[in-house]
Backbone as numpy.savetxt, mean C-alpha at the origin, in Angstrom:
# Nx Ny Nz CAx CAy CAz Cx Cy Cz
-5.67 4.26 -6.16 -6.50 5.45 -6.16 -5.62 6.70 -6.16
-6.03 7.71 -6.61 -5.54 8.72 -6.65 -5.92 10.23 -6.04
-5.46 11.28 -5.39 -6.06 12.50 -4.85 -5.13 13.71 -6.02
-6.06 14.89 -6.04 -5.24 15.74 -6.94 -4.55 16.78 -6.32
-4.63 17.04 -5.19 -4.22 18.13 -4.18 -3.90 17.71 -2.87
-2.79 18.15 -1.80 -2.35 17.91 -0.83 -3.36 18.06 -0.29
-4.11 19.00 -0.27 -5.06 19.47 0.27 -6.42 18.64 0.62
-6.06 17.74 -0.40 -7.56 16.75 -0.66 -7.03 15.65 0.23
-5.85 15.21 1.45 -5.67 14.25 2.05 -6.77 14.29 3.43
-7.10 15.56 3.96 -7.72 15.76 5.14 -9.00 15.29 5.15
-9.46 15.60 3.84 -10.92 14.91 3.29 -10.71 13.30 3.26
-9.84 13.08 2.50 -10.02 11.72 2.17 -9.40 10.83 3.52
-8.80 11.56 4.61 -8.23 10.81 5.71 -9.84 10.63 6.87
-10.09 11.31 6.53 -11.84 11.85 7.91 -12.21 10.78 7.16
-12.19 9.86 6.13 -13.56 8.83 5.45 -12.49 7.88 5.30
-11.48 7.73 6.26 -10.84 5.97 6.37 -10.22 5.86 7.62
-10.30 4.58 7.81 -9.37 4.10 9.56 -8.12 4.21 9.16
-7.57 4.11 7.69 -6.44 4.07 7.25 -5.98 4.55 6.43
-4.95 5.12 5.74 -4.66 5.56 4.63 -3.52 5.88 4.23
-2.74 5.19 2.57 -1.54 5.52 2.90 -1.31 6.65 1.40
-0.51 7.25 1.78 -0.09 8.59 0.90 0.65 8.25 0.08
1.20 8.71 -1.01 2.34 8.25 -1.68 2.99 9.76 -1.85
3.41 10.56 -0.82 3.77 11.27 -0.87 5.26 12.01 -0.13
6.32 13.09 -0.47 6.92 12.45 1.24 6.99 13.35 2.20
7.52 12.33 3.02 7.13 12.27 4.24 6.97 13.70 5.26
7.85 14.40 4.46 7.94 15.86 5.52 6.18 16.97 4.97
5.52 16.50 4.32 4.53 16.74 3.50 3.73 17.30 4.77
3.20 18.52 4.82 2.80 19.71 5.81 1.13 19.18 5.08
0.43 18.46 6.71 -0.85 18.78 6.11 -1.87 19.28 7.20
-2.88 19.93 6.55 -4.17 20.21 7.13 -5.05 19.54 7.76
-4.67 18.94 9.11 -5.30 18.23 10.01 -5.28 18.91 11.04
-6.79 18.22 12.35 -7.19 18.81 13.36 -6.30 18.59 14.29
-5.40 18.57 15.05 -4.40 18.63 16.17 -3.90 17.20 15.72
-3.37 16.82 14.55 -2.27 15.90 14.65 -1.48 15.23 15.24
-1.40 13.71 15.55 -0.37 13.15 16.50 0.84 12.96 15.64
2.19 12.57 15.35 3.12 12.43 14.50 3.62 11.12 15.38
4.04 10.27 14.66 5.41 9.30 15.13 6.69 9.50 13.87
7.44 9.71 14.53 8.70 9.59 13.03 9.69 8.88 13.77
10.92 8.25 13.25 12.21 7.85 13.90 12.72 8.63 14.54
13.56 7.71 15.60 14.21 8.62 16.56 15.42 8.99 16.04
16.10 10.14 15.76 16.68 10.61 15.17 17.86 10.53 16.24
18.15 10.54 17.44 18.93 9.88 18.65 19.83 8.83 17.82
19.03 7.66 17.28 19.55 6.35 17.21 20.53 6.33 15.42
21.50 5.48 15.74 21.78 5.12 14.35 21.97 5.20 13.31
20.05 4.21 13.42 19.90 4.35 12.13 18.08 4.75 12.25
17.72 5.38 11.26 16.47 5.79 11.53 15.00 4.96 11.00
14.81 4.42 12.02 13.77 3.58 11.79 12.70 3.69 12.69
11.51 3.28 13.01 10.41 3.17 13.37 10.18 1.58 14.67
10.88 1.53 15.69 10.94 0.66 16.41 9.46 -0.12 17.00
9.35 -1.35 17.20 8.21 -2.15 18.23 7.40 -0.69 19.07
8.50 -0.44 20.38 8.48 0.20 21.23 7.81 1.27 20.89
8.30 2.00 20.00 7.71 3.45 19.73 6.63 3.37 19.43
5.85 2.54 18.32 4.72 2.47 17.76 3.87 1.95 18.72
3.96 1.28 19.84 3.49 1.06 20.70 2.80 1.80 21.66
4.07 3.05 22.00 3.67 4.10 22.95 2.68 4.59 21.86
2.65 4.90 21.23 2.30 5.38 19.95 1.05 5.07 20.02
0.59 4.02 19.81 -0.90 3.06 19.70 -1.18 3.59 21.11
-0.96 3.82 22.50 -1.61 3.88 23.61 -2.25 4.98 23.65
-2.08 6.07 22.63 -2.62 7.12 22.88 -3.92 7.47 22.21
-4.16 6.18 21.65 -5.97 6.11 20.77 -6.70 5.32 21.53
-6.15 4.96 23.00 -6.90 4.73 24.10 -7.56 5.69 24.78
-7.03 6.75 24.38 -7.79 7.96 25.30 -9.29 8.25 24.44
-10.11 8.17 25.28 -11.21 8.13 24.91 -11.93 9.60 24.45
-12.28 9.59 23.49 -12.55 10.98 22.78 -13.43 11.33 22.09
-14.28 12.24 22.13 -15.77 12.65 20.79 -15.33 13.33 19.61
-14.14 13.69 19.80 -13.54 14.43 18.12 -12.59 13.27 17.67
-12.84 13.94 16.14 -11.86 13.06 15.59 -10.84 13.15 16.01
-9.84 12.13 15.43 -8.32 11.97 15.79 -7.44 11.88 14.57
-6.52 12.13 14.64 -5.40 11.48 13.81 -4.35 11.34 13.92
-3.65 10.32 13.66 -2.46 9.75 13.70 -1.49 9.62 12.63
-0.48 10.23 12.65 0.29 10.40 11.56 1.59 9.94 11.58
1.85 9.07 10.65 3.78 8.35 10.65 4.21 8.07 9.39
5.30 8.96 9.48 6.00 9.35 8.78 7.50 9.78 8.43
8.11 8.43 7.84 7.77 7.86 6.92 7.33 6.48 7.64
6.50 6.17 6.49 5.77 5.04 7.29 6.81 3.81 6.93
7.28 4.08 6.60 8.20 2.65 5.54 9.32 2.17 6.24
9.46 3.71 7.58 10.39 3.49 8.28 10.27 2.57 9.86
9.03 1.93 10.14 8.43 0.97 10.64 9.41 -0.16 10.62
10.02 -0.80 11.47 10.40 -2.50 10.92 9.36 -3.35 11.15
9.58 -4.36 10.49 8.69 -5.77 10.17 7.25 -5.80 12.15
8.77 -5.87 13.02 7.66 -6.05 14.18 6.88 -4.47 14.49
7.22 -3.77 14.26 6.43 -2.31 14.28 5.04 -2.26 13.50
5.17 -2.83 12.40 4.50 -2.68 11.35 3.40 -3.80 11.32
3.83 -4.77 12.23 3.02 -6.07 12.49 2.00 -5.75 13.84
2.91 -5.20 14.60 1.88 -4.76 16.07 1.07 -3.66 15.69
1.26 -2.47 14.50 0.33 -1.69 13.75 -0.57 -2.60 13.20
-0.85 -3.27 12.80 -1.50 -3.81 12.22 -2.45 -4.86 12.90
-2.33 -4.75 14.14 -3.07 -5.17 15.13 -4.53 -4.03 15.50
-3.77 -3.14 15.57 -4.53 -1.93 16.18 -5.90 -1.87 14.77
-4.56 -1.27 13.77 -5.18 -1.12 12.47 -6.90 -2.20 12.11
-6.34 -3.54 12.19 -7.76 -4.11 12.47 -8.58 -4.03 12.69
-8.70 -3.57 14.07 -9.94 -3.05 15.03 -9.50 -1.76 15.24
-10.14 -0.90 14.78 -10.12 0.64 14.77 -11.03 1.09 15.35
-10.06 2.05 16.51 -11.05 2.63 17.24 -12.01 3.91 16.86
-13.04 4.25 17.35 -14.15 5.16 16.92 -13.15 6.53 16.94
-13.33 7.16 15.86 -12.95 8.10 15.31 -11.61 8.29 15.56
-10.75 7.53 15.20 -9.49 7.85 15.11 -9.19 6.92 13.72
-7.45 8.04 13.07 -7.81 7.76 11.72 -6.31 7.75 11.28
-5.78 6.63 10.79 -4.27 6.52 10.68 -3.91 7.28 9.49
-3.24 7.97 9.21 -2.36 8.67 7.65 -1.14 7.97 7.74
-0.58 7.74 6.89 0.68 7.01 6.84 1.33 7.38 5.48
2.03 8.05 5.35 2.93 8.79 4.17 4.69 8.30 4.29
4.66 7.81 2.57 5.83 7.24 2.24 5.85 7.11 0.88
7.08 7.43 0.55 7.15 7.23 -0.91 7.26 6.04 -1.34
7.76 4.99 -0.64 7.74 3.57 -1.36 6.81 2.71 -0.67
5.83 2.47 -0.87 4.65 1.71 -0.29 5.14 0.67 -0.42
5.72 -0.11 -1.53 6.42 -1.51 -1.45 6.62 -1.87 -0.58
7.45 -1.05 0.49 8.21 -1.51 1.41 7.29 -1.76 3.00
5.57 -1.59 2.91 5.16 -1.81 3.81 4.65 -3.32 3.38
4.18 -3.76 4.32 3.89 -5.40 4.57 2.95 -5.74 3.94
2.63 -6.73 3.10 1.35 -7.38 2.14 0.54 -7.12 3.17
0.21 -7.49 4.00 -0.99 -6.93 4.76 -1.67 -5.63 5.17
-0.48 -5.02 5.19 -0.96 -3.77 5.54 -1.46 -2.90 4.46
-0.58 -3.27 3.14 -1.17 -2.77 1.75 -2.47 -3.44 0.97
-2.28 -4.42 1.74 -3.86 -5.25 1.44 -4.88 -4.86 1.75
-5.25 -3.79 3.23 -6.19 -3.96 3.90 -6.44 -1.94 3.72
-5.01 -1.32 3.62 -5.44 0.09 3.59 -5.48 0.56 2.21
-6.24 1.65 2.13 -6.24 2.46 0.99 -4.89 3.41 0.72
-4.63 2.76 -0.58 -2.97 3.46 -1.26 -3.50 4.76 -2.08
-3.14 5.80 -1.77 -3.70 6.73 -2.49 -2.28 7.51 -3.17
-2.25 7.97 -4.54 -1.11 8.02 -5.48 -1.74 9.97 -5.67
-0.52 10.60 -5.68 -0.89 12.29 -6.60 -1.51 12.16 -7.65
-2.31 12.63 -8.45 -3.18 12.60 -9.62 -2.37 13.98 -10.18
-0.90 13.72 -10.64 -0.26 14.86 -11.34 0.41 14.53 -12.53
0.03 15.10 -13.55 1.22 14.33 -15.15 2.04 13.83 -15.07
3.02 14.45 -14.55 4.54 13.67 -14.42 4.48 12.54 -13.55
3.26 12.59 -12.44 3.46 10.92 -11.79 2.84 10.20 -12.12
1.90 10.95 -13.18 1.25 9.47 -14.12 2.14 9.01 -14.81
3.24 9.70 -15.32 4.15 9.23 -16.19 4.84 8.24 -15.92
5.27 8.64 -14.44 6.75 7.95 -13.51 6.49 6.06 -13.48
7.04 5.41 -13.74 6.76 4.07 -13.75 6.55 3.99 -11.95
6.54 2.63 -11.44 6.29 2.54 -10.35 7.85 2.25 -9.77
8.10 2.21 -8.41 9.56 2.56 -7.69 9.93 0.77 -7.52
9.58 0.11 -8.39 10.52 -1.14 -8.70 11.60 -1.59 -9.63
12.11 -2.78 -9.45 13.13 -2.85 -10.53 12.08 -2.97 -11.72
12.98 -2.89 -13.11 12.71 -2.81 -14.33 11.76 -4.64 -14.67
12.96 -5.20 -14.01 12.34 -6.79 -14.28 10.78 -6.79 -13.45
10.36 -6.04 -12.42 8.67 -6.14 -11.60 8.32 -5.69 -12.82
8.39 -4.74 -12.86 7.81 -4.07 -14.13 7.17 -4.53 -15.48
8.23 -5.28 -15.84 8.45 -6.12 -17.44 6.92 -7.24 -17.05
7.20 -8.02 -15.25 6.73 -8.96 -15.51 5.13 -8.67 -14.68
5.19 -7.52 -14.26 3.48 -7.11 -14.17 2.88 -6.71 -15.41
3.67 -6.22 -15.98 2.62 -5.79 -17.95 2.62 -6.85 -18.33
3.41 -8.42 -17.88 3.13 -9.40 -18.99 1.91 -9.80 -18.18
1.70 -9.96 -16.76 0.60 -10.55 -16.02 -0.64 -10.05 -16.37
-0.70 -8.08 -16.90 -1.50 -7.42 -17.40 -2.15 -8.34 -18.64
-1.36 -8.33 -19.48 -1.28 -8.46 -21.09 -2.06 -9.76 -20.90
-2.06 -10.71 -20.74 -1.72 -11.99 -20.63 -3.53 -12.83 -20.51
-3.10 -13.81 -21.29 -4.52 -14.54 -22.04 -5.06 -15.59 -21.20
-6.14 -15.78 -20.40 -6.37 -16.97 -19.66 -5.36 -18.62 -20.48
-5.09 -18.45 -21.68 -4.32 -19.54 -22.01 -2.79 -19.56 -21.29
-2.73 -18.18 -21.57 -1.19 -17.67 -21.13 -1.31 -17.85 -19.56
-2.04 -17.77 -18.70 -1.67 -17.40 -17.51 -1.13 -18.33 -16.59
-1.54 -19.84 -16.87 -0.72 -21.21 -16.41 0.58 -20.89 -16.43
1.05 -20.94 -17.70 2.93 -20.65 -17.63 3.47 -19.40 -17.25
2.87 -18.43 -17.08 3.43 -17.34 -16.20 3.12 -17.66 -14.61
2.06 -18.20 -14.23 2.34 -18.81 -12.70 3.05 -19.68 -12.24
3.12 -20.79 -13.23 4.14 -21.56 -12.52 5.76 -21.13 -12.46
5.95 -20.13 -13.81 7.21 -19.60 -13.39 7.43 -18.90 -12.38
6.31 -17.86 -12.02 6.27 -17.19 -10.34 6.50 -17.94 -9.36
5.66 -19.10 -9.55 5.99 -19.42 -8.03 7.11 -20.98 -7.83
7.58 -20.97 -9.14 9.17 -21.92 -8.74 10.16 -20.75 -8.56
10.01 -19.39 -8.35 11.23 -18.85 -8.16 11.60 -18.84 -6.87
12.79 -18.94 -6.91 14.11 -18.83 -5.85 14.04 -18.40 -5.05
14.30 -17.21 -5.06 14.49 -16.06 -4.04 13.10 -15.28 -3.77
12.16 -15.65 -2.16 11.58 -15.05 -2.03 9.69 -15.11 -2.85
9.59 -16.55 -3.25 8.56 -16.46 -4.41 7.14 -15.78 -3.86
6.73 -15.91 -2.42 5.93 -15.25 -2.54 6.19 -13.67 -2.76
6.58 -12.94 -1.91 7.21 -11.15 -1.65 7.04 -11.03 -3.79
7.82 -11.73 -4.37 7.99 -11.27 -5.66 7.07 -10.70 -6.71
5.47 -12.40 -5.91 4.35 -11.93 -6.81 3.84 -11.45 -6.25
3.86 -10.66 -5.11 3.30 -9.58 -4.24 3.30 -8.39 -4.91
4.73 -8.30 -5.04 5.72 -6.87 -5.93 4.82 -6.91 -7.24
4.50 -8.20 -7.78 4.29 -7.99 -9.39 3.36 -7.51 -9.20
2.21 -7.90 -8.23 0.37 -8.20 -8.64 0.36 -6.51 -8.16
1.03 -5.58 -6.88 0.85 -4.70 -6.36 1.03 -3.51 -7.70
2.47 -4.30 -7.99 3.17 -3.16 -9.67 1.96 -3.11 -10.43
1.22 -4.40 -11.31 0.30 -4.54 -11.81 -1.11 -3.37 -11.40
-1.43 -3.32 -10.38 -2.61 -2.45 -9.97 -2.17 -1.09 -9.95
-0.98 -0.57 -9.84 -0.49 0.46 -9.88 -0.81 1.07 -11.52
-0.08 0.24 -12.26 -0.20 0.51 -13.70 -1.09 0.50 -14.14
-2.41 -0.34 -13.66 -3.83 -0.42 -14.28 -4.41 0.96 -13.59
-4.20 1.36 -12.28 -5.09 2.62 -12.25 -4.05 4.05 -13.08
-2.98 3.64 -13.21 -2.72 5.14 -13.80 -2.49 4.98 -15.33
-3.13 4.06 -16.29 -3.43 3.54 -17.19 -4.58 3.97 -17.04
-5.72 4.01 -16.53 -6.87 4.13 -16.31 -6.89 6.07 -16.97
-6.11 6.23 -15.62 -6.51 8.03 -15.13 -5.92 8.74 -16.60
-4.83 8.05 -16.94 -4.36 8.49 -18.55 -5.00 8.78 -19.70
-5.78 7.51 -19.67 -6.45 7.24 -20.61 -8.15 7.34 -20.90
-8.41 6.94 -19.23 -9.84 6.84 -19.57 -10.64 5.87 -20.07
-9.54 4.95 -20.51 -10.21 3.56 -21.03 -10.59 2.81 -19.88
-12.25 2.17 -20.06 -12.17 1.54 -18.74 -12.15 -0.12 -18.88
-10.90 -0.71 -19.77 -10.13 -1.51 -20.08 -9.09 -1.79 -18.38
-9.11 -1.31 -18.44 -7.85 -0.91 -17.61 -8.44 -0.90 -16.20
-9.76 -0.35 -15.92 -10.15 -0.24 -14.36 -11.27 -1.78 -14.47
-11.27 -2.47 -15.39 -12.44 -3.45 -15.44 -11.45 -4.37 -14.99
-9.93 -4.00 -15.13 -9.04 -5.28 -14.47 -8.91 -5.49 -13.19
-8.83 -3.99 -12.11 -8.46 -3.96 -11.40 -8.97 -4.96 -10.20
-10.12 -5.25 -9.94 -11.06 -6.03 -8.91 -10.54 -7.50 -9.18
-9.91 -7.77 -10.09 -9.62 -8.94 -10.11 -7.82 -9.45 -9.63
-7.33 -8.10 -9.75 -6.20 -8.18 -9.05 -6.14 -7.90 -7.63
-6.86 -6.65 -7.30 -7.12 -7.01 -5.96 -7.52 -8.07 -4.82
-8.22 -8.88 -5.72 -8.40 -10.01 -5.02 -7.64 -11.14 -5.16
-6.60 -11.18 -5.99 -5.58 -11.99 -5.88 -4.35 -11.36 -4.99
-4.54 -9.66 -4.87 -3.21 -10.03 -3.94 -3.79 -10.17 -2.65
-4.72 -9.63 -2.45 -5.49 -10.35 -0.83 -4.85 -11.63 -0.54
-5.87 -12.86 -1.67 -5.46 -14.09 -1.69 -3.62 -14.58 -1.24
-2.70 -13.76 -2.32 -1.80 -14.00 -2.36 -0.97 -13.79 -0.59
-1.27 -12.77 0.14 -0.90 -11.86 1.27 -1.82 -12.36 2.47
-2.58 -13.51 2.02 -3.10 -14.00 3.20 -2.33 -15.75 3.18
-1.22 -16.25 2.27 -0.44 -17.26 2.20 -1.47 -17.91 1.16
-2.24 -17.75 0.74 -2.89 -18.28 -0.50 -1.84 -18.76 -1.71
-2.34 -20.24 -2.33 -1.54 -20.95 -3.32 -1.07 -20.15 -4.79
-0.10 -19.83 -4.92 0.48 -18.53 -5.87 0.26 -19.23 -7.11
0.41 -20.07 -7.66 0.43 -20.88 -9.23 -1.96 -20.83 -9.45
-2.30 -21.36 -8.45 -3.77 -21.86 -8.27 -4.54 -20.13 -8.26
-4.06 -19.30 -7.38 -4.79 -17.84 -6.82 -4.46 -17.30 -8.42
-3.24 -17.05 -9.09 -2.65 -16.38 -10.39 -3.87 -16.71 -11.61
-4.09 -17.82 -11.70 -5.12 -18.54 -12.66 -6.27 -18.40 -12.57
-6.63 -18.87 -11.06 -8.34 -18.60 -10.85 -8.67 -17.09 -10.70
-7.54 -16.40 -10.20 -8.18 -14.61 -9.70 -8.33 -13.73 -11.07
-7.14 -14.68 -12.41 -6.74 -13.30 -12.97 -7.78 -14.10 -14.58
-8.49 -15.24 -14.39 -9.07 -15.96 -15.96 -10.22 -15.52 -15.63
């Protein structure tokens, strides 16, 4: 999905428990008394610890009649267990409180968490243009997953999922690359070629990001 103005995040954050930006991170926005988490800039190296996100989460215990919001940023800067105990909370969301989460590489948050929140992209020329922030080879092999003929789609799954290194994360990367390119294919063009695909990829990377069978989910989600 896409927003056309910074401006349009405050709107579109008040109508989700979640939401992630593709924008970065130092990005000044128009919210009602804002909470922030960022790395501790103390440490290292700058990342987003268990601990912090934790203290972090205790404070949407306070019980409240206005909205809320919660803001981290960069969100990408979360590690694996940060991002996993978020995603606890994230689940069960409490009454009127409302996560923003801004980062330029969404990749780098967890199949689940990109599964379950709304990815929202700038609606600006040049980033319709910009391919998506993977290697060239995601790329190559989400337009073939695009392209690709219920005959064709057997032998492109089974090559996904005998690979080596990482086979699920990979067709995560592809199916995620894939939806990326179909909505700004979409917003380009206008053809609704392109958005008639999308529901069917979404529900394969669900499938895929909930440990679902990668060769079996590729075939049945995408014929």
């Amino acid at each position: 999905m896409f927003f056309e103005k910074i401006t349009d995040i405050s709107t579109i954050a008040a109508r989700t428990s979640c939401a992630v930006f593709v924008v970065p991170p130092e990005t000044k926005l128009k919210l009602p008394h804002p909470v922030y988490l960022r790395p501790d800039e103390s440490k290292a190296t700058e990342i987003i610890s268990v601990e912090q996100i934790r203290d972090f989460l205790n404070l949407t215990n306070n019980r409240e009649i206005s909205e809320r919001y919660f803001v981290i940023a960069p969100a990408d800067a979360m590690n694996e267990a940060a991002q996993n105990a978020f995603l606890k909370t994230f689940e069960e969301p409490k009454a009127h409180c409302h996560f923003v989460l801004l980062t330029e590489q969404p990749n780098l948050l967890l199949p689940t968490i990109r599964s379950r929140a709304q990815i929202f992209f700038p609606k600006l020329t040049n980033t319709l243009d910009q391919p998506p922030k993977v290697s060239d080879k995601i790329i190559t092999q989400a337009k073939k997953l695009i392209a690709a003929t219920p005959a064709e789609l057997p032998a492109i799954a089974a090559d996904l999922a005998k690979t080596k290194t990482r086979p699920r994360q990979q067709a995560l990367d592809i199916v995620s690359t894939a939806i990326e390119l179909l909505y700004k294919s979409y917003f380009k063009t206008k053809n609704s070629k392109f958005l008639a695909k999308i529901p069917n990829f979404l529900k394969l990377f669900d499938a895929l990001s909930q440990n679902g069978h990668i060769k079996l989910h590729i075939v049945a989600d995408l014929c």
